[in-house]
C-alpha positions as CSV (number, residue, x, y, z in Angstrom):
1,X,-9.0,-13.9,15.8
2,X,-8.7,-16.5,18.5
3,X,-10.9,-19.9,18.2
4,X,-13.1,-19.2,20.9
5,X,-14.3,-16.1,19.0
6,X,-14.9,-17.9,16.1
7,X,-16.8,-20.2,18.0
8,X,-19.6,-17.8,18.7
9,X,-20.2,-16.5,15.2
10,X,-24.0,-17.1,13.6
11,X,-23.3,-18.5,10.0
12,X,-26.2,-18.3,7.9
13,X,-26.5,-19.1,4.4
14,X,-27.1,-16.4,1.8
15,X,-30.0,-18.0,-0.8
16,X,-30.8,-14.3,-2.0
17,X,-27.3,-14.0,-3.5
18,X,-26.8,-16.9,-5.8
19,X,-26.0,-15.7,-9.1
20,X,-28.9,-17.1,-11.3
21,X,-27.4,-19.0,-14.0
22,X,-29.1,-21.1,-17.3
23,X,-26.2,-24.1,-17.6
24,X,-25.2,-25.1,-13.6
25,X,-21.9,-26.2,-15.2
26,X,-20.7,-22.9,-16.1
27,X,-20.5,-21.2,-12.3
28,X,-20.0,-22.2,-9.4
29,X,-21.0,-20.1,-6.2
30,X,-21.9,-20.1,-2.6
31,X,-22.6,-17.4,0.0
32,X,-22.8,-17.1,3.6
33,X,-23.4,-14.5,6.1
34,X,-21.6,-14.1,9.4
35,X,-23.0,-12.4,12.2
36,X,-20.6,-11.6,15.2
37,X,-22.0,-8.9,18.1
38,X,-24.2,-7.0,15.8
39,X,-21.8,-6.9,12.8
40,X,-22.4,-8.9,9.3
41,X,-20.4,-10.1,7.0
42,X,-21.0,-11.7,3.3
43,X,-18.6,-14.1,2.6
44,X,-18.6,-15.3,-1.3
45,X,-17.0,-17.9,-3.6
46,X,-17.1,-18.4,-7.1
47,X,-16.2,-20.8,-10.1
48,X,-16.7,-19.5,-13.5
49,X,-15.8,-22.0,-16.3
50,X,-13.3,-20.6,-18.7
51,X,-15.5,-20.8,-21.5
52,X,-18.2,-19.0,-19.6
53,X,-19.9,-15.6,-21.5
54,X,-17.5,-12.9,-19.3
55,X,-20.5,-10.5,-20.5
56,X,-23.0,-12.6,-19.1
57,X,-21.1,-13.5,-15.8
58,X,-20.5,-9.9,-15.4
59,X,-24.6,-8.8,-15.7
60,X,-24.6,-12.0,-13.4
61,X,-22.3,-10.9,-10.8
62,X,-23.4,-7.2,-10.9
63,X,-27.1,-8.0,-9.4
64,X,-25.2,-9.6,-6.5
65,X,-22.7,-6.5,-6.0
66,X,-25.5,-4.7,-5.8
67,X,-27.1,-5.8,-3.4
68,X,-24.5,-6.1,-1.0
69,X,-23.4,-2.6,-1.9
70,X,-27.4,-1.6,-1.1
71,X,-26.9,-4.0,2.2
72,X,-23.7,-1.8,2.9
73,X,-22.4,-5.4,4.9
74,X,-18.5,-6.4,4.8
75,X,-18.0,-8.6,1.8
76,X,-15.4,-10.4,0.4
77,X,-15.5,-12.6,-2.6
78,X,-12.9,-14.8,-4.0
79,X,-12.6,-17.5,-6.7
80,X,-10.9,-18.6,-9.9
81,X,-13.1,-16.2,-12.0
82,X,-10.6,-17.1,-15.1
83,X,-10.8,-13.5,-16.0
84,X,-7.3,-12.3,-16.6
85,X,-6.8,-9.1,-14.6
86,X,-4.0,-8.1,-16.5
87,X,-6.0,-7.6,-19.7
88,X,-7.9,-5.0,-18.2
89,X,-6.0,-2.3,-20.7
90,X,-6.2,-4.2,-23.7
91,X,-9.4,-6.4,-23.6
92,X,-13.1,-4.2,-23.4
93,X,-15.1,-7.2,-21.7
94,X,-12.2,-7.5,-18.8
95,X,-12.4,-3.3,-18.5
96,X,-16.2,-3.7,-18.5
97,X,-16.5,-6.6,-16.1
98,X,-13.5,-5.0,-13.3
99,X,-15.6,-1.5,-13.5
100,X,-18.8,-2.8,-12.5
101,X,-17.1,-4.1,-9.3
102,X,-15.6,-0.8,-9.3
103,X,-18.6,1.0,-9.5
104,X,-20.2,-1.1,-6.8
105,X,-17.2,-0.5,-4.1
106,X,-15.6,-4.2,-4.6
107,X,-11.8,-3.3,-4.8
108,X,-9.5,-6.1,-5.9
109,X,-7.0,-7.1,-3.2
110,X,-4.9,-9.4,-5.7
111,X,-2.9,-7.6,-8.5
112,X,0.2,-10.3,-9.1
113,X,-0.1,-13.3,-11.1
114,X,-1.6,-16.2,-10.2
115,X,-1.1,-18.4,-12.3
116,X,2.1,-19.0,-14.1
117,X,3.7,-21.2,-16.7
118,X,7.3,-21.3,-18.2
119,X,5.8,-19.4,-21.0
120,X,2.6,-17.2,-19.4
121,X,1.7,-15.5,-16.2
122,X,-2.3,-14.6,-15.3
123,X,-4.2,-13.0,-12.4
124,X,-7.4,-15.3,-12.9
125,X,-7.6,-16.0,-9.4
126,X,-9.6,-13.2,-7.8
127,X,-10.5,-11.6,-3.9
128,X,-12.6,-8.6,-4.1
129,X,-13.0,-6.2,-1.1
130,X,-16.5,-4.5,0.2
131,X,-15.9,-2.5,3.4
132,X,-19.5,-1.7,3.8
133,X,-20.3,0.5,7.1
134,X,-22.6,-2.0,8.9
135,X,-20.0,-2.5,11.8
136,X,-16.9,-0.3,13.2
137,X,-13.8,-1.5,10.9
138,X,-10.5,-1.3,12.9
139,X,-8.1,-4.1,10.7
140,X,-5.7,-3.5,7.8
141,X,-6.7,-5.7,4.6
142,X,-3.9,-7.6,3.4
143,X,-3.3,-9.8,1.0
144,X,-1.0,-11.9,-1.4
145,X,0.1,-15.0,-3.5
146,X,1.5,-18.4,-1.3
147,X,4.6,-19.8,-3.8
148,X,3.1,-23.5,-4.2
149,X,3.9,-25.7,-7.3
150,X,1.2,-28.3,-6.2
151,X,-1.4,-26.6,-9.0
152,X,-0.6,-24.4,-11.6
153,X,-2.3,-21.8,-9.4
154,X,-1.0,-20.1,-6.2
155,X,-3.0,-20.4,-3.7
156,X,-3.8,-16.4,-3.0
């Protein structure tokens, strides 16, 4: 997308999507809305502490999920959830929280680690995938890890 383009989007931001949350210091979110010739999109990024209920963010994050799904507008939403994807086998509240984006149509676009130590590897950084049907769709989604030993994380 050239500048230019860019240039004439409306940015709006989304105060009907914040996830309502008791203790500020546990997540950390912001939304926005795009609007480019007649097409939306709901652009979202999120912070939850590691020692964060993953029950409770899940209930959190599912009133948000669907109400873009209801919205049917282009979302992506992306963040250090500190949810290890590859647990979703072997640990119920990870299999519980990655099938209510699942229900809702929010496909994750990362499935490689992450983060990696000497010792561990973890897909804790997340970017989930809405196509809605609000505007025609004609681009390929990709996505992937950058190599980066600045953090611990790779920047995906």
């Amino acid at each position: 997308m050239e500048l230019v383009s860019l240039l004439n989007m409306t940015i709006h931001a989304l105060s009907l999507i914040t996830l309502k949350i008791t203790n500020c210091n546990e997540i950390e979110n912001i939304w926005i809305e795009i609007s480019k010739h007649n097409c939306k999109y709901i652009i979202g990024a999120i912070y939850r502490h590691p020692n964060h209920n993953i029950r409770e963010f899940g209930v959190l994050l599912e009133n948000s999920l669907s109400s873009i799904s209801k919205r049917n507008v282009l979302c992506i939403i992306c963040g250090d959830f500190n949810i290890d994807l590859r647990k979703y086998d072997s640990h119920t509240v990870t299999t519980d929280f990655v099938d209510k984006l699942l229900v809702n149509n929010f496909l994750p676009v990362i499935t490689m680690p992450s983060r990696i130590t000497d010792s561990t590897s973890t897909i804790i950084d997340h970017i989930y995938y809405f196509e809605g049907n609000n505007c025609k769709n004609d681009f390929v989604v990709k996505s992937g890890n950058l190599w980066c030993d600045i953090t611990d994380h790779l920047p995906s």
